[in-house]
N, CA, C and O atoms as a Maestro MAE file, in Angstrom:
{
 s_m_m2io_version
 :::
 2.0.0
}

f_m_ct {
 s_m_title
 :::
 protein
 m_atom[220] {
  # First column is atom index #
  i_m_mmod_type
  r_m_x_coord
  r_m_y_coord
  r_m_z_coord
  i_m_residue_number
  s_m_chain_name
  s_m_pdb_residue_name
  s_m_pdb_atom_name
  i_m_atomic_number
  :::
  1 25 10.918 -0.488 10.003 1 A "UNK " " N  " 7
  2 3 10.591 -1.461 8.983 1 A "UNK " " CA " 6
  3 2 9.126 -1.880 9.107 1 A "UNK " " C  " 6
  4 15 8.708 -2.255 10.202 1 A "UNK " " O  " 8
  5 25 8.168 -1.827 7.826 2 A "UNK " " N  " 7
  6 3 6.726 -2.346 8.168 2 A "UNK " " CA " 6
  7 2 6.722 -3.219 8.139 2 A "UNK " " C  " 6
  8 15 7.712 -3.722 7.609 2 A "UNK " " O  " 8
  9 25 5.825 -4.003 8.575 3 A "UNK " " N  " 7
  10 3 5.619 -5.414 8.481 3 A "UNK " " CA " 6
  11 2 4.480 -5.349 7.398 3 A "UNK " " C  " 6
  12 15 3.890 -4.300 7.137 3 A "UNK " " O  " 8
  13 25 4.170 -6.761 6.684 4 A "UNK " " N  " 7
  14 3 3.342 -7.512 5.545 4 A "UNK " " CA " 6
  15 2 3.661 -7.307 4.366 4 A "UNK " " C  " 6
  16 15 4.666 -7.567 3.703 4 A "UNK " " O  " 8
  17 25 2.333 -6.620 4.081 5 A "UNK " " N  " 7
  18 3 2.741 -6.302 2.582 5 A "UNK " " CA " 6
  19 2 3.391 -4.724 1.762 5 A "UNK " " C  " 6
  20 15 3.358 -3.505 1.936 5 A "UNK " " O  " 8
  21 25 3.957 -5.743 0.803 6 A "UNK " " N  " 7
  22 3 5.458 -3.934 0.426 6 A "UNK " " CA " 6
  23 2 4.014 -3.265 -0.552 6 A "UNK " " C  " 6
  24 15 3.105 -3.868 -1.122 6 A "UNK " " O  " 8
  25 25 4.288 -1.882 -0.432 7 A "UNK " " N  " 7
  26 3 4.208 -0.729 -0.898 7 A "UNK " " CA " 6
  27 2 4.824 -0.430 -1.751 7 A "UNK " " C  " 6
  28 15 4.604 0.758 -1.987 7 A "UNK " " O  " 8
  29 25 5.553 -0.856 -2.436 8 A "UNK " " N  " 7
  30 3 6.265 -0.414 -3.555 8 A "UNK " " CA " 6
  31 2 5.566 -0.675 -4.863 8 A "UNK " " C  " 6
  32 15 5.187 -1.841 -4.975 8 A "UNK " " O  " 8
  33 25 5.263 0.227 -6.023 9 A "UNK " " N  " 7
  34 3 4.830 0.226 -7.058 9 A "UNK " " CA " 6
  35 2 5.595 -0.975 -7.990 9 A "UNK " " C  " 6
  36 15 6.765 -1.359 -7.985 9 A "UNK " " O  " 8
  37 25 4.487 -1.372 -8.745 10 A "UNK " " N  " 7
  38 3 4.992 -2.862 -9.828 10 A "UNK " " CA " 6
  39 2 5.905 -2.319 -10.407 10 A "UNK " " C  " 6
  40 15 6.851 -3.080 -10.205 10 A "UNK " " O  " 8
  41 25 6.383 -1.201 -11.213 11 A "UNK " " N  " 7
  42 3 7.207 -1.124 -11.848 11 A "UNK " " CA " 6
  43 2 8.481 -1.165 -11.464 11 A "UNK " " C  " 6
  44 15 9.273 -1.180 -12.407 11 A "UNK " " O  " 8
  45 25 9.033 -1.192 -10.199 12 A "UNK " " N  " 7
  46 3 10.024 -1.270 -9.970 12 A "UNK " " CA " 6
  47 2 10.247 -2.941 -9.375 12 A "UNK " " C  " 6
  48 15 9.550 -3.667 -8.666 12 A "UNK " " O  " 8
  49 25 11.605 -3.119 -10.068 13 A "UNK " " N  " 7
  50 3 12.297 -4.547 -10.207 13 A "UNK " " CA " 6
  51 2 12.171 -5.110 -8.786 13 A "UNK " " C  " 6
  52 15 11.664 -6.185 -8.466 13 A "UNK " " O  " 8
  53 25 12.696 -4.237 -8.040 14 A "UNK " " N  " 7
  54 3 12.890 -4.891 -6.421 14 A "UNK " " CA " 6
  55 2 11.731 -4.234 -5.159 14 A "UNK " " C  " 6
  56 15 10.756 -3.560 -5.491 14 A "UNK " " O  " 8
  57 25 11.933 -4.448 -4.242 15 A "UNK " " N  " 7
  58 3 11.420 -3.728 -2.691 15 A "UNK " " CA " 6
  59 2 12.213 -2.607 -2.504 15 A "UNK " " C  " 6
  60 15 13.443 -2.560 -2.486 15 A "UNK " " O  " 8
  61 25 11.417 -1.712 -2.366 16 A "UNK " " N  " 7
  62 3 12.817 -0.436 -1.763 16 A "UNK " " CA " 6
  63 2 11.933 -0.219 -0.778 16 A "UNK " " C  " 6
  64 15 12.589 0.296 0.127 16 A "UNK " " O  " 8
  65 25 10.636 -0.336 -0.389 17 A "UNK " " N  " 7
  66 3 9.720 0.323 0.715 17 A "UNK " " CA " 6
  67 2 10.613 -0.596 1.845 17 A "UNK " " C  " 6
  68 15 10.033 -0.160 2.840 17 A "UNK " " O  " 8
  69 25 11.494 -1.444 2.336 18 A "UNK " " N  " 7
  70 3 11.552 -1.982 3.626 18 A "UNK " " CA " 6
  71 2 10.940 -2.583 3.800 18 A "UNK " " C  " 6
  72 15 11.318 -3.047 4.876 18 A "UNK " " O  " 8
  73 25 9.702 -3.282 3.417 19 A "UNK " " N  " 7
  74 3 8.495 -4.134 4.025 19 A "UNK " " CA " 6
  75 2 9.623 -5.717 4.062 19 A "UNK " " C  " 6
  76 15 10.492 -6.240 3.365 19 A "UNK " " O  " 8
  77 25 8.761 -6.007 5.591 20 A "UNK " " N  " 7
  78 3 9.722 -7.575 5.899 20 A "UNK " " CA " 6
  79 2 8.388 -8.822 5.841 20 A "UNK " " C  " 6
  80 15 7.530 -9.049 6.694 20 A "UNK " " O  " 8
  81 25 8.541 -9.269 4.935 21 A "UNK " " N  " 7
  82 3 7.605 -10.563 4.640 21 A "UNK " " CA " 6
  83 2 7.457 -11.736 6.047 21 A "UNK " " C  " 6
  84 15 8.383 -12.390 6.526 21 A "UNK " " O  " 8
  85 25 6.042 -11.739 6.480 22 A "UNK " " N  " 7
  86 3 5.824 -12.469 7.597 22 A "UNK " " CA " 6
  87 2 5.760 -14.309 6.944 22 A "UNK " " C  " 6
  88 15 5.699 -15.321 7.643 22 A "UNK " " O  " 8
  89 25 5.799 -14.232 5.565 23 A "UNK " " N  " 7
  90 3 5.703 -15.719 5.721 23 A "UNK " " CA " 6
  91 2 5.342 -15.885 4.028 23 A "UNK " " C  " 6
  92 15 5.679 -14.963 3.286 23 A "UNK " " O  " 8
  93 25 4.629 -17.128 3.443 24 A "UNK " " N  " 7
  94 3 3.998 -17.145 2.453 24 A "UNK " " CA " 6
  95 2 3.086 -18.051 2.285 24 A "UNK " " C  " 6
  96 15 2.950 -19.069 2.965 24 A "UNK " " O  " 8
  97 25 2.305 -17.636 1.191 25 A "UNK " " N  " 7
  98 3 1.241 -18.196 1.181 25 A "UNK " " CA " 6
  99 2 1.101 -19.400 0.449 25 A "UNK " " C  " 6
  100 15 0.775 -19.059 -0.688 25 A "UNK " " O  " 8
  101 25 1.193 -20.864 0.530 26 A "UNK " " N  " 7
  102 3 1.349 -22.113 0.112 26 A "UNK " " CA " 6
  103 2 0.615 -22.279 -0.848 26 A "UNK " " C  " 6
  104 15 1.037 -22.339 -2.003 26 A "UNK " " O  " 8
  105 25 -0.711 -22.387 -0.488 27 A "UNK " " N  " 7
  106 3 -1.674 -22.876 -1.840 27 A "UNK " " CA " 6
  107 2 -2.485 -21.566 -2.414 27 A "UNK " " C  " 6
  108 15 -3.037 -20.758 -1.667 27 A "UNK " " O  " 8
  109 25 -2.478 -21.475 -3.792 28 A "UNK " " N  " 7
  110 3 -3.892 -20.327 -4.191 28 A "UNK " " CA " 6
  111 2 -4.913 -20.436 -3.512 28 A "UNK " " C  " 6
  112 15 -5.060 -19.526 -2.697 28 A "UNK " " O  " 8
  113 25 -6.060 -21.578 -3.537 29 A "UNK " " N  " 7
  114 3 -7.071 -21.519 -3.367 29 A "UNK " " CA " 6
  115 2 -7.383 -22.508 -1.987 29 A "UNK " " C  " 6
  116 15 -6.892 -23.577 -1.625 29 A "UNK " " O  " 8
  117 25 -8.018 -21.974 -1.635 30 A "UNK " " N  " 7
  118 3 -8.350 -22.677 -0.099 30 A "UNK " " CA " 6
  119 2 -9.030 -24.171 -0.769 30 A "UNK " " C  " 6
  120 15 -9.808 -24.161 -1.723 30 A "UNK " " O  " 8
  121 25 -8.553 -25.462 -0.043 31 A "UNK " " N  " 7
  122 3 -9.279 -26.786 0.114 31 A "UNK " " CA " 6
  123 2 -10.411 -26.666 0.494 31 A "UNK " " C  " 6
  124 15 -10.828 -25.752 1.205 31 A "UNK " " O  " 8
  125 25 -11.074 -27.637 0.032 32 A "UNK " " N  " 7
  126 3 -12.509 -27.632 0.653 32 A "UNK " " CA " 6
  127 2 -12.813 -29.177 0.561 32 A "UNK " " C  " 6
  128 15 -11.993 -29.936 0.046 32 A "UNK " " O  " 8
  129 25 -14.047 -29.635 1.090 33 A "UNK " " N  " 7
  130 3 -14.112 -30.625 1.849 33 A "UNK " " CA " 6
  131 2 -14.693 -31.364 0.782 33 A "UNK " " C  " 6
  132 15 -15.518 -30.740 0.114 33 A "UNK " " O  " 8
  133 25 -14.403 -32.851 0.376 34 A "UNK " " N  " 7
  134 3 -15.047 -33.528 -0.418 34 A "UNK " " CA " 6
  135 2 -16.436 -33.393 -0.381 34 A "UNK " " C  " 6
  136 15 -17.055 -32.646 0.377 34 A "UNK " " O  " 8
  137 25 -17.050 -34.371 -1.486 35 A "UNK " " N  " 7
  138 3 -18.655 -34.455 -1.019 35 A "UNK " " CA " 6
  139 2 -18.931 -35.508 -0.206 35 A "UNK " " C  " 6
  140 15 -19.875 -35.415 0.579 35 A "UNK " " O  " 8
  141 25 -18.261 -36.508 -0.258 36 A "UNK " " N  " 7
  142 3 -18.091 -37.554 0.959 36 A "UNK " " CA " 6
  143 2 -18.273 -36.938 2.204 36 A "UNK " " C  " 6
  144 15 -19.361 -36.897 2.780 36 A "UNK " " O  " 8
  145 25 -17.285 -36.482 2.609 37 A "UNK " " N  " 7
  146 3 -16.521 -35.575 3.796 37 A "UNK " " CA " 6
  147 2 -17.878 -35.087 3.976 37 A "UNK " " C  " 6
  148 15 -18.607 -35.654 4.789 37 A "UNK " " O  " 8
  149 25 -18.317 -34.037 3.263 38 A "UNK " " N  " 7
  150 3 -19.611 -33.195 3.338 38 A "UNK " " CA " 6
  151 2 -20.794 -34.175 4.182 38 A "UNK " " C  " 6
  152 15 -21.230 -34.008 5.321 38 A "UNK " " O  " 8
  153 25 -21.227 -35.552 2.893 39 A "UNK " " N  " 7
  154 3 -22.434 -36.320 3.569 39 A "UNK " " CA " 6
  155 2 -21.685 -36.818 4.886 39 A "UNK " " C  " 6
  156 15 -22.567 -36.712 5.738 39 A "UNK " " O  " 8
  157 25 -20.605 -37.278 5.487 40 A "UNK " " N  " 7
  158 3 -20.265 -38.163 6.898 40 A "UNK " " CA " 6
  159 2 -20.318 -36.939 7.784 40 A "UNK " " C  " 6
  160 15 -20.827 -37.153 8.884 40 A "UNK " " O  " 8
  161 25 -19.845 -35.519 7.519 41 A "UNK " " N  " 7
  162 3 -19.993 -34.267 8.830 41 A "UNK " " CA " 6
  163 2 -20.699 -33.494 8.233 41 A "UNK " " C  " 6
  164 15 -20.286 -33.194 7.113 41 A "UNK " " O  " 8
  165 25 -21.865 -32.928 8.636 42 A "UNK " " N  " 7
  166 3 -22.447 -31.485 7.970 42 A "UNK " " CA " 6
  167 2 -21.893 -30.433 8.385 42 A "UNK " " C  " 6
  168 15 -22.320 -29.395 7.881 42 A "UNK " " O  " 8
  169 25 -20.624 -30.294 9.564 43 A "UNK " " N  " 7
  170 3 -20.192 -29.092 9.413 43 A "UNK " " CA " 6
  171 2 -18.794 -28.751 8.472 43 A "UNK " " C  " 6
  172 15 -17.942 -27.862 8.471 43 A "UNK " " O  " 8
  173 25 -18.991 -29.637 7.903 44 A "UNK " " N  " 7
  174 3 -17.948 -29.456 7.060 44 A "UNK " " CA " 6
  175 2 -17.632 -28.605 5.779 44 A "UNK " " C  " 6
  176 15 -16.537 -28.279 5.320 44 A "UNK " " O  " 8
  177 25 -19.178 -28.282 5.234 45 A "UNK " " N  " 7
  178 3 -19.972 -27.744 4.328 45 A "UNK " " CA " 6
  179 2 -19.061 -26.517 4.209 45 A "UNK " " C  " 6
  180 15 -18.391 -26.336 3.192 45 A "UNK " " O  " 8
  181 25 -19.041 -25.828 5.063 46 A "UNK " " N  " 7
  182 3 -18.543 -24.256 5.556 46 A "UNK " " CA " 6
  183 2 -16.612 -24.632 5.418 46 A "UNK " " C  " 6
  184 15 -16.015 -23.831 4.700 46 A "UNK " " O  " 8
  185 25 -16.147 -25.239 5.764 47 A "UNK " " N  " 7
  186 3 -14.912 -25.450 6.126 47 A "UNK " " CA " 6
  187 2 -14.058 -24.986 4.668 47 A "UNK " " C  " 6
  188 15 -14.376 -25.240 3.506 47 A "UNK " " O  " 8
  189 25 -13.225 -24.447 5.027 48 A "UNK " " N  " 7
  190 3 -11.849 -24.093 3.728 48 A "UNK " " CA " 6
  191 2 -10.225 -23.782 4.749 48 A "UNK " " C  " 6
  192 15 -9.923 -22.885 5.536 48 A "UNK " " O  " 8
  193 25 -9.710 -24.625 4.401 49 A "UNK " " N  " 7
  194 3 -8.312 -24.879 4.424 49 A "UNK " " CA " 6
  195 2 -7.585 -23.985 3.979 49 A "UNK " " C  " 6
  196 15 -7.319 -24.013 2.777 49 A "UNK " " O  " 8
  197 25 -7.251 -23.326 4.504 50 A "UNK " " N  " 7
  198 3 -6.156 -22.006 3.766 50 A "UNK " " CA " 6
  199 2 -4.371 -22.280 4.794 50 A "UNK " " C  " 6
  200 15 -4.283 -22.350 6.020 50 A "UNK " " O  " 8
  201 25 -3.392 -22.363 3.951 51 A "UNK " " N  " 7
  202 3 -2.245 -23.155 4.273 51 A "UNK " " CA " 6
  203 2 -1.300 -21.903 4.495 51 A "UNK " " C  " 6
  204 15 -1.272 -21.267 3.441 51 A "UNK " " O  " 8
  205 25 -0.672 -21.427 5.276 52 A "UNK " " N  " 7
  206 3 0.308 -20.056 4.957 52 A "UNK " " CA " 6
  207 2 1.748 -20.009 6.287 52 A "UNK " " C  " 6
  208 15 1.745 -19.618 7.455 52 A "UNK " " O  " 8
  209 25 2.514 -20.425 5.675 53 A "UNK " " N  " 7
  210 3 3.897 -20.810 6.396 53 A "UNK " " CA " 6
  211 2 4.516 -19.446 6.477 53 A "UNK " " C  " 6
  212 15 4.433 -18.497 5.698 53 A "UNK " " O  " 8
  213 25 5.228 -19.601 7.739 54 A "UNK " " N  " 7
  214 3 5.892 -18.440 8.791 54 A "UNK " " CA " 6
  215 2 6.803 -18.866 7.874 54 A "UNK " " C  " 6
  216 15 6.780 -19.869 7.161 54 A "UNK " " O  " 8
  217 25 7.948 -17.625 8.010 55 A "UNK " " N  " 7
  218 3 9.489 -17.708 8.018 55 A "UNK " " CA " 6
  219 2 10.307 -17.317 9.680 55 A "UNK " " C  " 6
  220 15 11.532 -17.356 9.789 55 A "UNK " " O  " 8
  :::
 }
 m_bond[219] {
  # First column is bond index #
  i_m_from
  i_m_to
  i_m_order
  :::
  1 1 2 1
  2 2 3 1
  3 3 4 2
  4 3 5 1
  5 5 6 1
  6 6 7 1
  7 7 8 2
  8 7 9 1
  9 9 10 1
  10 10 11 1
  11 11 12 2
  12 11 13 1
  13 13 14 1
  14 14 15 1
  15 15 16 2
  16 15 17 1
  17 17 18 1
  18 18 19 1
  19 19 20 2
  20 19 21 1
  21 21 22 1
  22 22 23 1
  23 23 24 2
  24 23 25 1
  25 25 26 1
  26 26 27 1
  27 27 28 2
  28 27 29 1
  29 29 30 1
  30 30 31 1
  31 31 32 2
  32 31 33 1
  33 33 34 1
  34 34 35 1
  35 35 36 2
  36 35 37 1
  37 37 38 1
  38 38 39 1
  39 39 40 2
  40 39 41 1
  41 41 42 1
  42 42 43 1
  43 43 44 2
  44 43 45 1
  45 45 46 1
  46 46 47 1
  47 47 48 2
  48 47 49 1
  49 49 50 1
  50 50 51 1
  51 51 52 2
  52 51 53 1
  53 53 54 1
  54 54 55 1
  55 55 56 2
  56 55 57 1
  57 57 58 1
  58 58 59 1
  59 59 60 2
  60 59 61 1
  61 61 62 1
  62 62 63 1
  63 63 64 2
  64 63 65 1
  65 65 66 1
  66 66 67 1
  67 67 68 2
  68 67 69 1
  69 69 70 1
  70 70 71 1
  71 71 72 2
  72 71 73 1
  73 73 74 1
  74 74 75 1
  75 75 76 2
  76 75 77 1
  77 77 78 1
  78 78 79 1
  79 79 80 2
  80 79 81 1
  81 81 82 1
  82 82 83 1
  83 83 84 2
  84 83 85 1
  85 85 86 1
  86 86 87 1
  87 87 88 2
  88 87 89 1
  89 89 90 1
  90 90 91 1
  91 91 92 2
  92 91 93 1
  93 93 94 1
  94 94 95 1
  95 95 96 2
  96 95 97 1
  97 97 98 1
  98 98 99 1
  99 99 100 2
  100 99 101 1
  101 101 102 1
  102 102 103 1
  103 103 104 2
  104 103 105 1
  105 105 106 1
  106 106 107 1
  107 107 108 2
  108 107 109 1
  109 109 110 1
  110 110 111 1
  111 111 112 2
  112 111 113 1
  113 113 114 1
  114 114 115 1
  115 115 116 2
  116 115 117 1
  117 117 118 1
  118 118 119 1
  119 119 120 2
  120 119 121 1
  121 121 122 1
  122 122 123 1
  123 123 124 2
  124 123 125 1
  125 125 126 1
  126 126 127 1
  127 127 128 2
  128 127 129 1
  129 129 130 1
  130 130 131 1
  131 131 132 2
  132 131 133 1
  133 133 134 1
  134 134 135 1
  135 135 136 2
  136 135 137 1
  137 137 138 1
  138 138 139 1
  139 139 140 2
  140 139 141 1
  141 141 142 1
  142 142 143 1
  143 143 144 2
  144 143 145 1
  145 145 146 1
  146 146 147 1
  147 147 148 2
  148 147 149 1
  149 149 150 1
  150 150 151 1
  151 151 152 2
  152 151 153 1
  153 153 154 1
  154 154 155 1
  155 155 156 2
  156 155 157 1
  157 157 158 1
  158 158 159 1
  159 159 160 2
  160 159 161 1
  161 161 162 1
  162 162 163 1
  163 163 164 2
  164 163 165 1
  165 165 166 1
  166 166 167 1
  167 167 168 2
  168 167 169 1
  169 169 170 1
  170 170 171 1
  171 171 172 2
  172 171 173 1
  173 173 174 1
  174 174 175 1
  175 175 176 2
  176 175 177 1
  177 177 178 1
  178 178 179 1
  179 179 180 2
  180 179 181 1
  181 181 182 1
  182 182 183 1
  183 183 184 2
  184 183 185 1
  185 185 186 1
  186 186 187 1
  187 187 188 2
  188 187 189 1
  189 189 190 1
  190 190 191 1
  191 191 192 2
  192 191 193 1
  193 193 194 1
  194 194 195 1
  195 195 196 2
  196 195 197 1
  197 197 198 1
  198 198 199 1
  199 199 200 2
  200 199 201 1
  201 201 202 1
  202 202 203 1
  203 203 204 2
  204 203 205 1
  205 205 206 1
  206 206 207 1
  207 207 208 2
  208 207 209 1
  209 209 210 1
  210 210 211 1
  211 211 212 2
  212 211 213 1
  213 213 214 1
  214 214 215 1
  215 215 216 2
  216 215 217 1
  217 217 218 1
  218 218 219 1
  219 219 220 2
  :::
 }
}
């Protein structure tokens, strides 16, 4: 069984490749740091939040 992501072509309805899903991914787009946040830490500038839950 692979692990991540399935291999199976869009056109088909289901998974037939076996692939076993490590988890999912919570939010689209990564958080990022207010502009507040930004002026009180300057390393914050760089920072993005990306959220992705195990099963």
């Amino acid at each position: 069984m692979p692990f991540g992501k399935c291999t199976c072509p869009k056109e088909l309805p289901r998974c037939v490749c076996g692939a076993v899903s490590l988890g999912k991914i919570v939010n689209k787009k990564p958080i990022i740091p207010t502009e507040e946040e930004q002026r009180e830490n300057s390393r914050a500038k760089s920072a993005k939040l990306r959220i992705f839950e195990r099963e």
